[in-house]
SERO-4910 file (N, C-alpha, C, O; in steps of 0.05 Angstrom, whole numbers):
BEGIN
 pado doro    nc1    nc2    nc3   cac1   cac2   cac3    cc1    cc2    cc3    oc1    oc2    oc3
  Unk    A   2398   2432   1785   2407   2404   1788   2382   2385   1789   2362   2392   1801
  Unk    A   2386   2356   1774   2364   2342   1776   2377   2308   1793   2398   2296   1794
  Unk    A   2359   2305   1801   2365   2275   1824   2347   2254   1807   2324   2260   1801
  Unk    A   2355   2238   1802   2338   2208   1794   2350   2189   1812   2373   2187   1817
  Unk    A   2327   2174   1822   2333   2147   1827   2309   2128   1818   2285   2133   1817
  Unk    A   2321   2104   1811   2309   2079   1805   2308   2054   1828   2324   2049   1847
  Unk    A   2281   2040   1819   2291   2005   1831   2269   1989   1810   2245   1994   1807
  Unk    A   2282   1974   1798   2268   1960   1785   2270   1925   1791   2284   1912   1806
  Unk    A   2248   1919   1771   2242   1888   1784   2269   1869   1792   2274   1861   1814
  Unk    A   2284   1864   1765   2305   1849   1773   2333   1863   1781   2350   1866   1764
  Unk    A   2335   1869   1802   2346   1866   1823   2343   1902   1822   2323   1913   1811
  Unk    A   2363   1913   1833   2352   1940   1854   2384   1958   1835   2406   1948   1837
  Unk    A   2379   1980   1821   2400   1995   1811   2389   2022   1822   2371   2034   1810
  Unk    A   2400   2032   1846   2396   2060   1844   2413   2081   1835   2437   2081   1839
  Unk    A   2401   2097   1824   2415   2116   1827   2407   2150   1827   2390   2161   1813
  Unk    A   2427   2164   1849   2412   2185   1855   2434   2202   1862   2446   2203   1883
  Unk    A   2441   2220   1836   2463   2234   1834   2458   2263   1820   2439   2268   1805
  Unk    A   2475   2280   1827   2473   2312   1813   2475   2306   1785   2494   2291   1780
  Unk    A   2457   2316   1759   2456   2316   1730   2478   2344   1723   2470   2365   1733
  Unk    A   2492   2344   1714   2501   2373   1707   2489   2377   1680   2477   2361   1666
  Unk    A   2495   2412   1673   2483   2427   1656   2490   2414   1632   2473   2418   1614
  Unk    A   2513   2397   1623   2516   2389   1604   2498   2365   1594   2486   2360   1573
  Unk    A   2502   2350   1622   2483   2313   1621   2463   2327   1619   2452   2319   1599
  Unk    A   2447   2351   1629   2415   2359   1629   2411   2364   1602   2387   2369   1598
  Unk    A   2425   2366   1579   2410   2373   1549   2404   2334   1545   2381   2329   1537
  Unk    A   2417   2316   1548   2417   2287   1549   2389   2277   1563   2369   2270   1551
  Unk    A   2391   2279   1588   2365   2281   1600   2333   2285   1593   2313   2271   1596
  Unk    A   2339   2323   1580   2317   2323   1573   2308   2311   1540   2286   2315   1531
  Unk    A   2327   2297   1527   2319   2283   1505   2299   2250   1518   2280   2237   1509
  Unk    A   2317   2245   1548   2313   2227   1554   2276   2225   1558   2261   2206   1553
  Unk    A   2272   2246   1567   2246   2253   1573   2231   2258   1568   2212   2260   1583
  Unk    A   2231   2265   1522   2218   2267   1510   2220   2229   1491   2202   2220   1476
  Unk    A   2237   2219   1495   2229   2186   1499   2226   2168   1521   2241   2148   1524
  Unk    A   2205   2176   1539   2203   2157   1562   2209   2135   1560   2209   2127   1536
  Unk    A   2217   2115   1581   2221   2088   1579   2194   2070   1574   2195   2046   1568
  Unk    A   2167   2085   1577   2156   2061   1576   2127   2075   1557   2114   2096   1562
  Unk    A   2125   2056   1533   2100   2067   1516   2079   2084   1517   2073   2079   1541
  Unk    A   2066   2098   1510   2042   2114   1511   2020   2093   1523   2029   2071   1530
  Unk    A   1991   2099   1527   1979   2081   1530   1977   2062   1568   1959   2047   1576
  Unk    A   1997   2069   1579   1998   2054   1610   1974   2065   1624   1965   2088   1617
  Unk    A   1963   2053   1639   1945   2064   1668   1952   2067   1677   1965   2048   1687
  Unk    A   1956   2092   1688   1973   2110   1713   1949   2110   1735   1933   2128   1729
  Unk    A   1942   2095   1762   1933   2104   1781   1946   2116   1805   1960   2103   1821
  Unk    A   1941   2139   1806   1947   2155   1819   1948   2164   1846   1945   2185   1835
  Unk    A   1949   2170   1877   1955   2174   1897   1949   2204   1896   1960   2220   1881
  Unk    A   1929   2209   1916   1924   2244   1914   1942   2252   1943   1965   2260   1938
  Unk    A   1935   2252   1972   1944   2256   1990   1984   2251   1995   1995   2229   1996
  Unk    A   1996   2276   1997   2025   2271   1995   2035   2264   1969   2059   2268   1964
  Unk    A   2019   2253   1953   2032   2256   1920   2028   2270   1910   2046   2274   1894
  Unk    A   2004   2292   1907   2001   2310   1885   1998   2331   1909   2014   2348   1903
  Unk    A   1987   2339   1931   1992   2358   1945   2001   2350   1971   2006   2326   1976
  Unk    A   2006   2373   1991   2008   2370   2016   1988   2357   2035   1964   2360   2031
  Unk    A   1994   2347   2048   1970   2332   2068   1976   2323   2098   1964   2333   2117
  Unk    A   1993   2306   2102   2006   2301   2129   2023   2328   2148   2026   2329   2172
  Unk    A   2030   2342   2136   2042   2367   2151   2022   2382   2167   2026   2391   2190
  Unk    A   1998   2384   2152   1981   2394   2163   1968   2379   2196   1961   2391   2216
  Unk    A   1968   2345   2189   1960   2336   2210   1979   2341   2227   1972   2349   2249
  Unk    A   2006   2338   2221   2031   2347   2243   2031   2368   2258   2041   2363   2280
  Unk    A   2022   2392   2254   2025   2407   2259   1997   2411   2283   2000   2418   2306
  Unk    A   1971   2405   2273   1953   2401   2293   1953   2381   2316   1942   2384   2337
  Unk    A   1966   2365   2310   1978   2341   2335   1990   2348   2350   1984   2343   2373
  Unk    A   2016   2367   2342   2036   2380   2366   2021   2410   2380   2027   2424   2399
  Unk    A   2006   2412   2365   1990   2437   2376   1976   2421   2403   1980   2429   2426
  Unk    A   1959   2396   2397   1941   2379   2414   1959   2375   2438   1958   2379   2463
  Unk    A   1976   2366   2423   2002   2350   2445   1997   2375   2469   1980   2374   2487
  Unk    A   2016   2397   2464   2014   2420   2470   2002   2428   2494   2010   2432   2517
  Unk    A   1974   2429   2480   1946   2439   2501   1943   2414   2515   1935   2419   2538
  Unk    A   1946   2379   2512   1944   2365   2540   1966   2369   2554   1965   2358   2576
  Unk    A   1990   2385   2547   2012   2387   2576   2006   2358   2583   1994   2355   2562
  Unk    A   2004   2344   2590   2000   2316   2609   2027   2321   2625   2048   2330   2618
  Unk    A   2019   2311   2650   2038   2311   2679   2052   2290   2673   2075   2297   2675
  Unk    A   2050   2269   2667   2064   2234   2669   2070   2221   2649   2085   2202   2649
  Unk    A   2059   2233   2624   2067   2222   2597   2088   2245   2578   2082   2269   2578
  Unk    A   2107   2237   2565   2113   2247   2547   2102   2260   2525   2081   2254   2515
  Unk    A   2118   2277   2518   2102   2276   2483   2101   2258   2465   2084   2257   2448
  Unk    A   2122   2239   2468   2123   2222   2449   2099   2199   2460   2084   2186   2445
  Unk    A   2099   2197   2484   2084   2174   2490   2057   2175   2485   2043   2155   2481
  Unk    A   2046   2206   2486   2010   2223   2473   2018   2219   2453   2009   2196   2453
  Unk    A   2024   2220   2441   2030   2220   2403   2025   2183   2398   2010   2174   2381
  Unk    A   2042   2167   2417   2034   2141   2407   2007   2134   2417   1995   2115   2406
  Unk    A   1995   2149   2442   1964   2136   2452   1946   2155   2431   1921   2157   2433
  Unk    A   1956   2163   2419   1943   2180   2399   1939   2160   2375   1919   2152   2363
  Unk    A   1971   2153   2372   1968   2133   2341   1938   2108   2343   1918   2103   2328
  Unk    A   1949   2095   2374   1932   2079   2368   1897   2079   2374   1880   2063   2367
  Unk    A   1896   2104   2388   1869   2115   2381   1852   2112   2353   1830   2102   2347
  Unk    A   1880   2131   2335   1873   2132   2306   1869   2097   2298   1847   2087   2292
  Unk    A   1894   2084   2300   1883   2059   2284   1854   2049   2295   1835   2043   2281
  Unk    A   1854   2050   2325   1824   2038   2328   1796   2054   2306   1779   2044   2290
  Unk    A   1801   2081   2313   1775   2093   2292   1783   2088   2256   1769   2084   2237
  Unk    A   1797   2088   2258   1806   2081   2224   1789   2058   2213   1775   2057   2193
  Unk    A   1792   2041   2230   1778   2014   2230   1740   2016   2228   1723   2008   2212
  Unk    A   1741   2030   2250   1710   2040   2258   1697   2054   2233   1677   2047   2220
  Unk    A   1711   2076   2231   1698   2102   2216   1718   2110   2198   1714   2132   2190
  Unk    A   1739   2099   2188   1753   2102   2157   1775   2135   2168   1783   2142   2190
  Unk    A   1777   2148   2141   1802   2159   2147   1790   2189   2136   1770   2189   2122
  Unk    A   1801   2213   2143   1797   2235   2140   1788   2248   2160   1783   2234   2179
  Unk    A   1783   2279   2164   1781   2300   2190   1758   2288   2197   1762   2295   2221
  Unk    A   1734   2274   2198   1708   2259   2221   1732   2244   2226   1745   2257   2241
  Unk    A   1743   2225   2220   1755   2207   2248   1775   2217   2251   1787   2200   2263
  Unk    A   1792   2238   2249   1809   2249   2266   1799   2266   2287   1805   2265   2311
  Unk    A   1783   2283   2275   1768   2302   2309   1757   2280   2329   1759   2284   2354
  Unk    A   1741   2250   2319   1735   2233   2337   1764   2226   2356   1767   2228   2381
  Unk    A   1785   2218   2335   1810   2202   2355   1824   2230   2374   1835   2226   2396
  Unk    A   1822   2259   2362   1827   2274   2385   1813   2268   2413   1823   2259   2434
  Unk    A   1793   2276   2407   1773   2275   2429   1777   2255   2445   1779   2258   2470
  Unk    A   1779   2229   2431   1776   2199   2456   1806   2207   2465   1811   2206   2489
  Unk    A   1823   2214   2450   1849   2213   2462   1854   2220   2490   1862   2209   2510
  Unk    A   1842   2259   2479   1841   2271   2506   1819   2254   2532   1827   2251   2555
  Unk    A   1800   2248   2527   1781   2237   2552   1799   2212   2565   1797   2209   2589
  Unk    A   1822   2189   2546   1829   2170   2563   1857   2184   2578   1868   2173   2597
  Unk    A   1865   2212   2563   1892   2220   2584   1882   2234   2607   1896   2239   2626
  Unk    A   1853   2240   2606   1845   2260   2631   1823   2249   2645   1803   2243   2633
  Unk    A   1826   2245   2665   1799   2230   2681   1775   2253   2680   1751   2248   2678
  Unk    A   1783   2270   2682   1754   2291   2687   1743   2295   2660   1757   2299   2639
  Unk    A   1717   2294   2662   1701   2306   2648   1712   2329   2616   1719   2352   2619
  Unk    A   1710   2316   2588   1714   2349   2567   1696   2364   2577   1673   2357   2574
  Unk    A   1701   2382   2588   1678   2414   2580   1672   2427   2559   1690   2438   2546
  Unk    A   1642   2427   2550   1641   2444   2523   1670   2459   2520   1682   2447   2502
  Unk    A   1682   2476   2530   1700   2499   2522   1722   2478   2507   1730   2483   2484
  Unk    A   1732   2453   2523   1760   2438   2519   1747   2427   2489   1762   2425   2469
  Unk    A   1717   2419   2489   1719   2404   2469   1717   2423   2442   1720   2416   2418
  Unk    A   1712   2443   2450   1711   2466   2424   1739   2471   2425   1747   2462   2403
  Unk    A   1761   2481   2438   1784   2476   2434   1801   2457   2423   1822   2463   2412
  Unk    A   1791   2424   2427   1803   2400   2417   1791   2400   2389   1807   2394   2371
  Unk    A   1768   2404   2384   1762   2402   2353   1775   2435   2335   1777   2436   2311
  Unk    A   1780   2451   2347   1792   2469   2331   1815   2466   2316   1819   2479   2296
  Unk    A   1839   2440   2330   1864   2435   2314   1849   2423   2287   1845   2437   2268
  Unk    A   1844   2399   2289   1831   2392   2262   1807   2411   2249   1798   2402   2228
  Unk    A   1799   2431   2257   1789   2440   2242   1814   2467   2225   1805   2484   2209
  Unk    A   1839   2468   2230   1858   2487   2224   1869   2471   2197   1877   2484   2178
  Unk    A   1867   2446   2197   1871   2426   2176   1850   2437   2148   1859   2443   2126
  Unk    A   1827   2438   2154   1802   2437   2139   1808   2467   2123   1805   2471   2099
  Unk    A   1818   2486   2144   1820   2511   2134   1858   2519   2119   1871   2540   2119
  Unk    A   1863   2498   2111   1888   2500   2092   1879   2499   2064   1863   2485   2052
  Unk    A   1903   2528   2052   1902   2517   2016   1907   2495   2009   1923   2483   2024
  Unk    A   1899   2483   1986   1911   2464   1973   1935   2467   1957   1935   2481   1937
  Unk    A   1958   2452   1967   1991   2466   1958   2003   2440   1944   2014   2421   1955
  Unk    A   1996   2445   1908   2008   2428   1903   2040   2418   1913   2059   2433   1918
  Unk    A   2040   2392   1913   2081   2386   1904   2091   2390   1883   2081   2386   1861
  Unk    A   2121   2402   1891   2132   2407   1864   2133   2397   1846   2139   2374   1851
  Unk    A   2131   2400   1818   2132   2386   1790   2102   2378   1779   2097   2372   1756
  Unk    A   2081   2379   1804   2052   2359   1803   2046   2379   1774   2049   2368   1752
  Unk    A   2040   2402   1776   2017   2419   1756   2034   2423   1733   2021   2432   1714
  Unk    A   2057   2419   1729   2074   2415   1701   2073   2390   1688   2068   2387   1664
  Unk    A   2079   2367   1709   2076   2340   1699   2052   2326   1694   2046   2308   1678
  Unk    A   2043   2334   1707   2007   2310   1699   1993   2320   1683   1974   2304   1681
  Unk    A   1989   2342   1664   1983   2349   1639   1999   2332   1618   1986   2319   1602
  Unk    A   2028   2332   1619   2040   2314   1601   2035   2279   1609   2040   2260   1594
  Unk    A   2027   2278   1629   2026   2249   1637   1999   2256   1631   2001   2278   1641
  Unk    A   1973   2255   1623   1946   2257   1621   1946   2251   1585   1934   2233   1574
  Unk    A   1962   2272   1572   1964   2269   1540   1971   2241   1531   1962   2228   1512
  Unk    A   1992   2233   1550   2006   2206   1542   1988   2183   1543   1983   2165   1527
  Unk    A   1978   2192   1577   1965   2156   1581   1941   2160   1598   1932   2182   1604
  Unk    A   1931   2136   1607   1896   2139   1623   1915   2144   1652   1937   2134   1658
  Unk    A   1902   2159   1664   1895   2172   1695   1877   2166   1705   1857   2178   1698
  Unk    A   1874   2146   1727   1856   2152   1752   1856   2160   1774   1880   2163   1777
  Unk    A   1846   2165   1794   1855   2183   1814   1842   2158   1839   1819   2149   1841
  Unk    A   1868   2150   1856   1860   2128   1867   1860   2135   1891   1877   2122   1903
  Unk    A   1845   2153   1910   1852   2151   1941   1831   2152   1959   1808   2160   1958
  Unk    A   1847   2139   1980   1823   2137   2002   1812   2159   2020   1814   2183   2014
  Unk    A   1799   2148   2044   1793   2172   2060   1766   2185   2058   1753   2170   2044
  Unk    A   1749   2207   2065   1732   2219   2064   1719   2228   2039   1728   2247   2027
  Unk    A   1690   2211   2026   1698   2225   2001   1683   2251   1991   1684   2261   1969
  Unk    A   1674   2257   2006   1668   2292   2011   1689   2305   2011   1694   2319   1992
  Unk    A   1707   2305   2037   1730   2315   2034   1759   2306   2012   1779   2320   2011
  Unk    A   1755   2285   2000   1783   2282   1987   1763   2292   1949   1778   2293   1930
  Unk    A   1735   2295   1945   1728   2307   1920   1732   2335   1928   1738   2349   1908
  Unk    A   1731   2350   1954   1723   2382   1954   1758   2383   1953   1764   2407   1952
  Unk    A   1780   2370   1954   1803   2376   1951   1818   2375   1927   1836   2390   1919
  Unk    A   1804   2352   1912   1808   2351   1875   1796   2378   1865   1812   2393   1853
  Unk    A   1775   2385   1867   1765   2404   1862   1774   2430   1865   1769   2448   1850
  Unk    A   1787   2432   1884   1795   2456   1894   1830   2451   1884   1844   2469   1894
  Unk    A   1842   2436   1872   1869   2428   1863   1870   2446   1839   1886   2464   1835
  Unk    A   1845   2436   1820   1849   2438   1786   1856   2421   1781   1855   2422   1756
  Unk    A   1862   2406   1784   1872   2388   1774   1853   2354   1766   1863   2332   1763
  Unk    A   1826   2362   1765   1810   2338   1763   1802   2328   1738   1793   2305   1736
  Unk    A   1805   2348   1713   1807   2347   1688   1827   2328   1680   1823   2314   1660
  Unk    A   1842   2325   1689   1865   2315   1687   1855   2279   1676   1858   2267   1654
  Unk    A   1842   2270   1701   1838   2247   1705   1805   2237   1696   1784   2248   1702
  Unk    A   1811   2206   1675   1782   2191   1668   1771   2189   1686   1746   2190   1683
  Unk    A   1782   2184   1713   1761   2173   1729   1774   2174   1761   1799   2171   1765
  Unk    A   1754   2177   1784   1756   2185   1811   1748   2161   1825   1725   2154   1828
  Unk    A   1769   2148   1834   1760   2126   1858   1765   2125   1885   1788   2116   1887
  Unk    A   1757   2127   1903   1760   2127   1940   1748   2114   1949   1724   2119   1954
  Unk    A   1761   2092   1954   1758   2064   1964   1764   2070   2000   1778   2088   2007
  Unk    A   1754   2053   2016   1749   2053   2039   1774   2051   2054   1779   2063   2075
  Unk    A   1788   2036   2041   1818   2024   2044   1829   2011   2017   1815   2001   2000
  Unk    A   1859   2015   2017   1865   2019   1992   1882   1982   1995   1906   1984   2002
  Unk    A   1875   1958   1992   1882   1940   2001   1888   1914   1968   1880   1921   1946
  Unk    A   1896   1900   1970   1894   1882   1946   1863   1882   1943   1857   1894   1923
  Unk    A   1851   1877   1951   1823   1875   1947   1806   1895   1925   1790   1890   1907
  Unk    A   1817   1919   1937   1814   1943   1931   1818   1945   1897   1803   1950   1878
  Unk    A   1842   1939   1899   1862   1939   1870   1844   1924   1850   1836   1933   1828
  Unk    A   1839   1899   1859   1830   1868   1841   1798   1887   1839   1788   1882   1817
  Unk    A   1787   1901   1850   1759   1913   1838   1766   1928   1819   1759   1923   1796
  Unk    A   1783   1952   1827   1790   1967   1803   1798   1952   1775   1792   1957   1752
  Unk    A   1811   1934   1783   1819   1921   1750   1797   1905   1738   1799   1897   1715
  Unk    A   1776   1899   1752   1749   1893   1742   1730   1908   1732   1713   1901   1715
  Unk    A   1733   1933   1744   1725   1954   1739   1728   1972   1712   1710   1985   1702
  Unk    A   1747   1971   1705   1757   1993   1692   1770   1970   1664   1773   1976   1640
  Unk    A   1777   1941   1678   1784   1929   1653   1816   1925   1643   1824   1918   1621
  Unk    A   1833   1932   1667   1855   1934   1669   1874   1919   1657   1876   1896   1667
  Unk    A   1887   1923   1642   1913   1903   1635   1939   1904   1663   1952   1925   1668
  Unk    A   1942   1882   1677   1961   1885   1694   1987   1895   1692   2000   1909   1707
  Unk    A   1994   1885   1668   2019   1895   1662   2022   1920   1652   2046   1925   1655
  Unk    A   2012   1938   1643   2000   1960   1640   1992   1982   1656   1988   2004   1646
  Unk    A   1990   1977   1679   1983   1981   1699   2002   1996   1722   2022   1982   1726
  Unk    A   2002   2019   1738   2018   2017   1746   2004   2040   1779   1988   2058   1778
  Unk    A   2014   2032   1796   1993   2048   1813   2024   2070   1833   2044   2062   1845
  Unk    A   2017   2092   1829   2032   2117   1840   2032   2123   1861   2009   2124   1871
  Unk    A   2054   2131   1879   2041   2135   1910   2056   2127   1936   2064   2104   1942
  Unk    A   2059   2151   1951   2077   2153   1971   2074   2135   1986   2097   2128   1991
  Unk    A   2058   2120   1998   2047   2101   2015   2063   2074   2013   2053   2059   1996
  Unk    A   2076   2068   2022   2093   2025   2021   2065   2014   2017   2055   2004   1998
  Unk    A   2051   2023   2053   2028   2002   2057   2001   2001   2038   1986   1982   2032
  Unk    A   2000   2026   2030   1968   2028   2020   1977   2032   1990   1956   2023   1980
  Unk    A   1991   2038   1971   2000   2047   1951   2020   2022   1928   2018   2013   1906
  Unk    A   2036   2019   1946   2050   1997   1933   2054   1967   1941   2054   1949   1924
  Unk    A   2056   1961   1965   2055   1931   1970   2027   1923   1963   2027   1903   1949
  Unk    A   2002   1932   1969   1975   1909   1960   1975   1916   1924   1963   1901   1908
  Unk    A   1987   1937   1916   1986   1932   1881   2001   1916   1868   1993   1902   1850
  Unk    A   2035   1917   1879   2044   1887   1870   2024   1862   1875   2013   1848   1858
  Unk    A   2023   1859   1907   2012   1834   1911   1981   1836   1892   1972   1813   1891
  Unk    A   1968   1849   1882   1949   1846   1859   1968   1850   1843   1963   1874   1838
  Unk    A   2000   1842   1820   1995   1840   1805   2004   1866   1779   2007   1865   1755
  Unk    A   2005   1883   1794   2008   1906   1779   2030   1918   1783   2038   1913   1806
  Unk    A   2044   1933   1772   2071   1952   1782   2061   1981   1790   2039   1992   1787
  Unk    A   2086   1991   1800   2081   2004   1826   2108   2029   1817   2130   2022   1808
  Unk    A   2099   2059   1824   2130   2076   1824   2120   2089   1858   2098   2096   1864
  Unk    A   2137   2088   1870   2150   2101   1897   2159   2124   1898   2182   2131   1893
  Unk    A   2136   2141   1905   2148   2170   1910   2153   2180   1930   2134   2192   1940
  Unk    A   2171   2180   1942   2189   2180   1976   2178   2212   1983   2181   2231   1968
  Unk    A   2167   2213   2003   2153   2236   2022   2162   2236   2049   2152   2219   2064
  Unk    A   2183   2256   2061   2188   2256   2077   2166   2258   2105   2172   2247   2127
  Unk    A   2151   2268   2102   2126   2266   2118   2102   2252   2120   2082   2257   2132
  Unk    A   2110   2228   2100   2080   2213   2106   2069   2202   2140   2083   2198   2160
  Unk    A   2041   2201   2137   2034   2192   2160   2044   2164   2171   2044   2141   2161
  Unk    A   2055   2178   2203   2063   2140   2214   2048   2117   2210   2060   2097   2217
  Unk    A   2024   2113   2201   2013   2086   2199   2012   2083   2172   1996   2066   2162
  Unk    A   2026   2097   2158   2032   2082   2124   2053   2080   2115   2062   2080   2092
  Unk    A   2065   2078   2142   2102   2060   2145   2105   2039   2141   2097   2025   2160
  Unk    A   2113   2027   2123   2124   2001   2120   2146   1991   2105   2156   2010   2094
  Unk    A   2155   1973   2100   2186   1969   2084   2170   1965   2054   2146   1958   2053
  Unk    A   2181   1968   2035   2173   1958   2007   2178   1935   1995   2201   1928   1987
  Unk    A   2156   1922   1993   2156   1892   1984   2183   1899   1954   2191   1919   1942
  Unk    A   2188   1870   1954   2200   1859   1929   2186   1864   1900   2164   1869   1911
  Unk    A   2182   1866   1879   2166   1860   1857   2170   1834   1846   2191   1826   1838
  Unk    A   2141   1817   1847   2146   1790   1839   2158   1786   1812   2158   1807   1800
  Unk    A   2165   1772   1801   2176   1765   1775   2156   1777   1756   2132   1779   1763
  Unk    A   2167   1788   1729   2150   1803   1716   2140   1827   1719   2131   1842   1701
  Unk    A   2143   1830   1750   2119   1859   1753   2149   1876   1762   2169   1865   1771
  Unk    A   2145   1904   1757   2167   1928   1764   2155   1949   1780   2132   1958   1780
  Unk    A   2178   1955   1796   2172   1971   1821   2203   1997   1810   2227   1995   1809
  Unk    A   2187   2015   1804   2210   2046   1801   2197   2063   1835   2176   2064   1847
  Unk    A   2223   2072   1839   2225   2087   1857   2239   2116   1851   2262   2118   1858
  Unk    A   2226   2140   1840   2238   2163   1843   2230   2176   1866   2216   2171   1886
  Unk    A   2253   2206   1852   2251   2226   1888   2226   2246   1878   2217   2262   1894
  Unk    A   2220   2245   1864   2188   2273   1855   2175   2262   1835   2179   2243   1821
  Unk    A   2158   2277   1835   2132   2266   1812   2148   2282   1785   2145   2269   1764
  Unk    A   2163   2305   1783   2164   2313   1753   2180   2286   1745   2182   2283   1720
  Unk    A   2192   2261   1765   2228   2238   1748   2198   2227   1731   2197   2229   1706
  Unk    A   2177   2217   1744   2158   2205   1718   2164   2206   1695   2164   2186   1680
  Unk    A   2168   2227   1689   2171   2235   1659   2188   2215   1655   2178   2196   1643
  Unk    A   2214   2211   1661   2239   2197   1654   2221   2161   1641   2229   2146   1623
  Unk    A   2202   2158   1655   2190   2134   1646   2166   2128   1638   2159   2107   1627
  Unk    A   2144   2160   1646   2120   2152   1618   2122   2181   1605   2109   2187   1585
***
């Protein structure tokens, strides 16, 4: 069974329904004429779009949670003095495992008045280091589809974060052949966007930037201007929650459920 859904600029048509075996011969004609020409700039979203990434931090957090037991706080309430730990270092020191083992650490010292001991703090940096020691697991459809999306049109690979760690993860994908060109920007913001299209020479309309993210992925690329497809990730990280802007007049915003519906449109 296959699921599509859409939202496009003028006004919002979704739809997201079972294909049967008969509509699927229909389909896949549909798919060998995309809706939209050869030739587009596909920028791309690595973290949660083409592989796994946030599960991993989940899973080291509730581990953390875990080992502070805290007497007076919830779990949920360590998890939010946690969030805003993170946003403070995000700010400081950007995004990837250095400022997450930092926001562990301060976390634990403001829930515990005593002193880390070497032992706690080699225990507190071991969750994020369980992160570091994960395969790279593509998402489904990624290593089928982005060969045919690479033949069609230009690829760049647009993400933020560590860039030691987010090249030793392209690398370790296969998947870097794929793409003209590697960008990891500090923060992924309109700002961000308006360099790349200086950069690289962008036609806006042409343009279209990929990626699970509302905040970092699709609202600052409309607001630069460009269209945007929404790839819904049940696990993205809480601070790249946000509602999804409108698409201003002219510019289109598609929303499917996986990276293989692309096809349906380049």
């Amino acid at each position: 069974m296959l699921f599509i859904r859409q939202r496009v600029s003028h006004g919002i048509h979704p739809f997201f329904a079972p294909v049967s075996p008969r509509a699927a011969v229909t389909l896949r004609a549909m798919l060998d004429s995309p809706q939209f020409p050869p030739g587009q700039t596909l920028l791309v979203d690595a973290d949660d779009t083409l592989w796994e990434n946030n599960i991993y931090f989940e899973r080291a957090i509730a581990a953390f949670i875990s080992y502070v037991d805290h007497k007076e706080y919830t779990r949920e309430q360590v998890r939010e003095k946690l969030n805003e730990v993170e946003r403070e270092n995000v700010r400081e020191h950007g995004y990837g495992l250095v400022s997450f083992r930092r926001a562990l650490v301060t976390c634990f010292e403001r829930l515990n008045p005593s002193p880390v001991t070497p032992e706690k703090h080699e225990r507190i940096l071991s969750f994020a280091q369980s992160i570091a020691d994960e395969e790279i697991d593509l998402l489904e459809g990624v290593a089928a589809t982005l060969p045919i999306l690479a033949a069609r049109h230009r690829l760049i690979l647009v993400t933020k974060g560590n860039q030691d760690e987010q090249l030793d993860k392209l690398a370790r994908s296969g998947l870097a052949h794929h793409f003209t060109a590697v960008e990891i920007p500090r923060e992924k913001d309109p700002g961000a966007y308006r360099s790349l299209c200086e950069k690289y020479a962008l036609q806006r309309e042409t343009t279209w930037m990929i990626g699970n993210s509302p905040r970092s992925d699709i609202n600052p690329a409309l607001a630069c201007g460009l269209n945007a497809v929404y790839i819904h990730h049940p696990n993205t990280w809480v601070l790249e929650h946000d509602s999804l802007d409108a698409p201003p007049e002219g510019q289109n915003l598609l929303e499917v459920a996986s990276f293989a519906d692309l096809l349906r449109f380049f």
